[in-house]
N, C-alpha and C positions, 0 to 999 in steps of 0.2 A: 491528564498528567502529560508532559512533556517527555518523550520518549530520552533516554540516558547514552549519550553517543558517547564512543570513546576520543582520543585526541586525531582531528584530521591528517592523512586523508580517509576518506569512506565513499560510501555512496548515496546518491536519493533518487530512488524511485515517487515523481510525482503521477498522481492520479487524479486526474479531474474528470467530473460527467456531470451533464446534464440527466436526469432520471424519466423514465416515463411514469406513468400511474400504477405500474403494477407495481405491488410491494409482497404479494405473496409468495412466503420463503428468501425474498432479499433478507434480511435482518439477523436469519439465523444463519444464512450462507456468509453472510460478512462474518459474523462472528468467528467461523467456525475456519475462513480463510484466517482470519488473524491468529488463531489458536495453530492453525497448521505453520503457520510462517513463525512463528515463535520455536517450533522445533526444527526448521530449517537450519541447514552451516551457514557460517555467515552471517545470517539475522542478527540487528542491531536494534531494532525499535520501531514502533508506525506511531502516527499521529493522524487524527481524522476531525473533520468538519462538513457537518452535513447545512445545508442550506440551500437557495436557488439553485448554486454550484456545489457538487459535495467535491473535495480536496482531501485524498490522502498522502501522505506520505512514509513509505517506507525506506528504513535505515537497512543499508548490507556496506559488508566490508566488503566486496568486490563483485567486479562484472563477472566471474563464472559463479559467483554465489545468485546472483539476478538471475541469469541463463538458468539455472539448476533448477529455484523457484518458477522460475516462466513453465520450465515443463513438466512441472509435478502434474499429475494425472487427477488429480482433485483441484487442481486449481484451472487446471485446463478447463476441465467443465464445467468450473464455475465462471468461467471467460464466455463459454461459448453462451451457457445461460443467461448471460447478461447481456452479451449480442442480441439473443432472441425474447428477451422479456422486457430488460429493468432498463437501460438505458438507449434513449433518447440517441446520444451522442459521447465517445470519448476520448480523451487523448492522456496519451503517456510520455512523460518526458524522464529521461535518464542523466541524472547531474551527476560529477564529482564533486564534493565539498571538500575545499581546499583550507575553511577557515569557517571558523565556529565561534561566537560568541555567545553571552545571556547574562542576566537576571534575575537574582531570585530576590523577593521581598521576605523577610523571612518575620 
């Protein structure tokens, strides 16, 4: 499902990684990162795609709502855990969405 933004502007947190082969505890720690960010201020929606490249994306209305999530204490360690276990390689880019369009086939 297509996460539900409101009218621009907002924010988007991109996330892309390469994975290593460990996958024990990733799958419940994603889960459980998205369930946390769902009760964050701010929080507007993620969207994910795992493949070669997995690519997330999460929605916040602003950069002190991003900041505030950056250092939630549960997601810290699940940062550092992912430095020391699941990922190979990653990078995080921080956009403004100025302009939003879509699609639905109904």
């Amino acid at each position: 499902m297509l996460a539900q933004t409101p009218e621009p502007p907002y924010y988007a947190v991109i996330f892309t990684s390469i994975r290593t082969d460990v996958t024990e505890g990733y799958g419940d720690t994603a889960d459980r990162m998205v369930e946390l960010a769902h009760g964050q201020p701010g929080f507007l929606g993620v969207e994910s795609a795992r493949q070669a490249v997995g690519i997330t994306v999460s929605y916040w209305a602003s950069l002190e709502a991003i900041r505030h999530w950056k250092q939630d204490a549960e997601h810290r360690l699940a940062q550092q855990t992912g430095r020391e276990k699941w990922y190979e390689s990653y990078k995080v880019r921080i956009c403004k969405v100025e302009r939003d369009y879509g699609f639905n086939h109904l």
